[in-house]
N, C-alpha and C positions, 0 to 999 in steps of 0.2 A: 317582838316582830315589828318590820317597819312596816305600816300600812300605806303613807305614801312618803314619795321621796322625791323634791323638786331639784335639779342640779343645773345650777348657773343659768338659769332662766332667764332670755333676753325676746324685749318685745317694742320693735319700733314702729311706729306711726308717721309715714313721709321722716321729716325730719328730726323728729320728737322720738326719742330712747323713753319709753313710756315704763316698762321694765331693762332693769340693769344688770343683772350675774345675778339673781334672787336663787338661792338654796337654803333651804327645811326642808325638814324630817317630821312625821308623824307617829307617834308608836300607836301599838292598839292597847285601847282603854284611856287615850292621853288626850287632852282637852288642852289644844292648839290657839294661838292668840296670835293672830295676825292685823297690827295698830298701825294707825299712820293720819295725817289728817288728808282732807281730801284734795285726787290729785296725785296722791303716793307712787300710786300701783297697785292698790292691793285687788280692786275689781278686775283688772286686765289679770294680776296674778291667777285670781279665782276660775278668769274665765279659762287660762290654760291647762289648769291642773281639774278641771272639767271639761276639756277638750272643745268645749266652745270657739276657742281662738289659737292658732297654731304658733307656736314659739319661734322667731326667726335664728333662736340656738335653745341650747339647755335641752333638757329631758325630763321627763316625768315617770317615775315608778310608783305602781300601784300595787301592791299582796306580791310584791318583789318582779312584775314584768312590767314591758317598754308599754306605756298608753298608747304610742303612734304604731305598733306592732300586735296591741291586744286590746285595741281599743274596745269593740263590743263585750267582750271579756271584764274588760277592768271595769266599765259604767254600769255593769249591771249588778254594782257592789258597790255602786256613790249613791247617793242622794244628793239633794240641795233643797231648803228653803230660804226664803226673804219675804221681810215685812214689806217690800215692794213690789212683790209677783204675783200676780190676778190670776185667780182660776176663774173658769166660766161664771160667770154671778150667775145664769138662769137654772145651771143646776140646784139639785137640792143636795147634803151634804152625803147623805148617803149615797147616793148616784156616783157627786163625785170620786167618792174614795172608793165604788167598786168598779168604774170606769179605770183607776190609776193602778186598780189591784188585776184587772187585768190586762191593761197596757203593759205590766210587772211580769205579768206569765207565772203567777204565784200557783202554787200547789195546791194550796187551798184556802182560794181569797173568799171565803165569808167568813172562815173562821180568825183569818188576819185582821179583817175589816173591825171585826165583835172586837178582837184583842185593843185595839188601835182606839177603838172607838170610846172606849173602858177606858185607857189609860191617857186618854187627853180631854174624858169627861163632856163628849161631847152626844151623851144618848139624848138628849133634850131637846138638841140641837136639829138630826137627822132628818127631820122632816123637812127644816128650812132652807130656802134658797140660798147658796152662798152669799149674793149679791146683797141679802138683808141681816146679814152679822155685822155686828160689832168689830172694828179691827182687831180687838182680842182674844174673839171665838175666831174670827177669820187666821189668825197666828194660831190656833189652837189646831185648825183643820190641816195648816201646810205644811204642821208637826206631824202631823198623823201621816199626811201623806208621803213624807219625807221617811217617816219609819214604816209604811207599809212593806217596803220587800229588804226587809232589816239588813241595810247597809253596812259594812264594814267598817265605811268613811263616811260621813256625815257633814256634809260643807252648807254652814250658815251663813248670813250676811245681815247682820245687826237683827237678830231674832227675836229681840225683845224690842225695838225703836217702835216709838208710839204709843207704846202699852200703857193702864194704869199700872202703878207700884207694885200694888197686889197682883195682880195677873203677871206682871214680869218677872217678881218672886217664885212662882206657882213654875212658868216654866224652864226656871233657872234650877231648881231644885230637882226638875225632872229629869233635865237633861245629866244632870250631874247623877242621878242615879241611873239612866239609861246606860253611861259610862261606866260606871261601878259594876251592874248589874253584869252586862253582855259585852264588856272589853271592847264597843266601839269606837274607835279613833273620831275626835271629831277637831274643823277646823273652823273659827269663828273669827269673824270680824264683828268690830263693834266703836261706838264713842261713849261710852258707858263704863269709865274705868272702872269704879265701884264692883261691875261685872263681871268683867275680864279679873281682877283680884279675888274674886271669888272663885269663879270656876277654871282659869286657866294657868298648869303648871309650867308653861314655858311659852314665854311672849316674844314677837320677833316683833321692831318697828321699823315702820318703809319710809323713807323720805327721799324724797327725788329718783324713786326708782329701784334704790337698795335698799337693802335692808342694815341698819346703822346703829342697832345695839338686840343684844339677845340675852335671857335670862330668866327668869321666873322676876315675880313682883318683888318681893324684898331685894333681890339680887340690884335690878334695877335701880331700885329706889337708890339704892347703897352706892351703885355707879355714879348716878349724876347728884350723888350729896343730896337728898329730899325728901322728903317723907313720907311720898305716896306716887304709885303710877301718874295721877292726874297730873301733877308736876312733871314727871318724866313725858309724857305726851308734851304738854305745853314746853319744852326745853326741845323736844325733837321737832316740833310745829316751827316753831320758830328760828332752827337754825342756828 
C-alpha cells in the first residue's frame, strides 16, 4: 500500500522555484530518505506533504486520498518530530504527553501515554519539566509524542541531530523496529549518512529543487562510482 504519494510537487517563493516537479512514493512499513544539502528543498518539501504550506502545483496523496480534499482526514494519520521543535519547557513530561494524547482524541490516552512512555524509557523522566532535559530525553519525549496516536506516516527532520552516539543508536534501532513491528511508512531527513544507510531502503536526493538521483544506498553508491552515500551527498552538494 502507498501511504503517501507526492506528484510533481512545485513551490515558489517571489522569484525563487524553491521546489521543482519533486515526486515520491512512500510504501507502509518503508523507511523513506529524503537528502540534500541545505537549501535543496527538502524543509519546504516536508512542509507540503504536512500541509503546512500549499503547493503552487503537484498533489499530495495520503492512505490513497487528495490532502487538499481530506485534509482533516489525512493529518490525523501523520505525525512529525524534529530535534529543533520546543515543546512547552514549563511542563512536566507527563502533562505533556497527556495534554497531546488528548489534543489526539485517543480512545484511551493513559493507556497510550503508559505504552509510549515504556517504550521510549522515559518513567524516570515523567516527573520533570521538559524544559530541564537533556536534548536526548528531550528527542526521547518528541518520539513519544509523535507515536502517541500511532500514525500511519511518521515524518522526521534529522531525529537524531545533536544526540550523543549512544542515544542516537538507541533511537535508530527503535524506530527501525517500530517499522518492522506495525508497517508504518516513515519519511526522514537527515546529514547523518552513516544513518540513512542504515535505516533507509530508498533514498531520493534534492538539489536545487529536484530531486537528481534515487535508489537505495548501494544502488547509489554504484551510480556515481564511490563507495559510500557520504560521497554520493558530497558529489550532489557540490554539483
Amino acid at each position: 500500500m502507498t501511504v503517501l504519494e507526492a506528484v510533481s510537487l512545485t513551490k515558489r517563493f517571489g522569484p525563487v522555484t524553491a521546489v521543482d516537479g519533486v515526486s515520491f512514493g512512500v510504501g507502509e512499513g518503508e523507511i523513506v530518505g529524503l537528502l540534500g544539502p541545505n537549501g535543496a528543498g527538502k524543509t519546504t518539501t516536508l512542509h507540503m506533504v504536512l500541509g503546512l504550506t500549499t503547493p503552487d502545483s503537484g498533489t499530495v496523496r495520503m492512505f490513497g486520498r487528495d490532502l487538499a480534499r481530506h485534509r482533516t482526514w489525512a493529518l490525523s494519520r501523520v505525525n512529525f518530530a524534529a530535534s529543533y521543535v520546543s515543546l512547552p519547557w514549563v511542563l512536566r513530561v507527563d502533562e505533556l504527553l497527556d495534554v497531546f494524547a488528548h489534543m489526539y482524541g485517543l480512545r484511551n490516552p493513559r493507556r497510550q501515554v503508559a505504552e509510549m512512555t515504556e517504550l521510549l524509557d522515559l518513567g524516570e523522566l515523567r516527573d520533570r519539566r521538559y524544559g530541564q532535559l537533556s536534548s536526548g530525553q528531550q528527542t526521547r519525549v518528541q518520539l513519544a509524542k509523535a507515536l502517541l496516536n500511532e500514525p500511519g506516516l511518521l515524518v522526521l527532520d534529522e531525529p537524531t541531530a545533536n544526540l550523543d552516539p549512544d542515544v542516537g543508536d538507541r533511537i535508530r534501532e527503535l524506530l527501525l523496529r517500530e517499522a518492522h513491528r506495525t508497517g508504518r511508512a516513515m519519511l526522514i531527513t537527515s546529514h547523518n549518512m552513516p544513518e540513512v544507510e542504515r535505516m533507509c531502503s530508498r533514498i531520493h536526493f534534492v538539489s536545487g529543487g529536484r530531486i537528481v538521483a534515487t535508489g537505495s544506498a548501494v544502488e547509489l553508491a554504484g551510480a556515481y562510482g564511490v563507495d559510500d552515500l557520504e560521497a554520493v551527498f558530497l558529489r550532489v552538494a557540490r554539483g
